[in-house]
N, C-alpha and C positions, 0 to 999 in steps of 0.2 A: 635752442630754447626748449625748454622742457613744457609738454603741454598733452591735453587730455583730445585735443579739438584735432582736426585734418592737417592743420596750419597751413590752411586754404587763405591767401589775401585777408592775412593776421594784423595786420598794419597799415593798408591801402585797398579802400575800396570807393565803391563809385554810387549816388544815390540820389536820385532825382527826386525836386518838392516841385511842386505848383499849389500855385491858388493861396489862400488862406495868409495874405499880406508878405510872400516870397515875390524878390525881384525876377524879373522873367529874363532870362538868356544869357545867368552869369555864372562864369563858372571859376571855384575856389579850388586850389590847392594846383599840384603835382605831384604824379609818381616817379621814381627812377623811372628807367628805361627798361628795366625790365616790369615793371609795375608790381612791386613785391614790397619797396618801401615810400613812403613821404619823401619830397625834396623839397617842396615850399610850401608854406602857408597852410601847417596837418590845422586840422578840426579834428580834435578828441570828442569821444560821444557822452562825454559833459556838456562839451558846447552844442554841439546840436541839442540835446537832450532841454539848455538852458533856453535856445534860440525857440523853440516848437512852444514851452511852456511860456516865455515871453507871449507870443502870438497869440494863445490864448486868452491870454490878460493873467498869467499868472507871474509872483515875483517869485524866479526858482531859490533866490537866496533865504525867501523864509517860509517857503516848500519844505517842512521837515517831517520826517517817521521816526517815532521810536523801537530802535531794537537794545537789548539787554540795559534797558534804564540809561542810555545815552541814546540824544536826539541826532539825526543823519540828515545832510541832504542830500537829494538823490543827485543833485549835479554836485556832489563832493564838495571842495573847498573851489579847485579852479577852474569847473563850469566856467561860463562866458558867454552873452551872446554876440553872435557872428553876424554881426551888425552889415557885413557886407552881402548880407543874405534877405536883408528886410527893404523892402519896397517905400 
């Protein structure tokens, strides 16, 4: 893959929440065995991104910014929240 970055854990990494209406002592996903890809259950950082703004009391789907005269939103089209993450 062509890439500007280290392509350090480009695709699988690991990221602890508490507090703030997260369920306490679950854990989403898996890596391969080498821990370098997803094998079940990825969370793209849409969905977290949707999940954190949910919590908030924000709706991400009409969360939007204007760049060059067309409206974005920052959890893209398939943002999600990761309802197995809310208490």
């Amino acid at each position: 893959r062509e890439s500007t970055g280290r392509n350090h854990h480009i695709d699988a990494y690991t990221i602890w929440l508490t507090g703030a209406g997260i369920r306490r002592g679950v854990t989403i996903g898996a890596s391969d065995e080498l821990g370098f890809a997803p094998a079940e259950d990825r969370v793209h950082v849409h969905d977290l991104q949707a999940t954190l703004l949910h919590l908030l009391g924000l709706d991400h789907k009409r969360l939007t910014y204007r760049f060059m005269g067309r409206d974005f939103r920052l959890t893209d089209v398939g943002g999600n929240v990761v309802t197995k993450l809310l208490a």
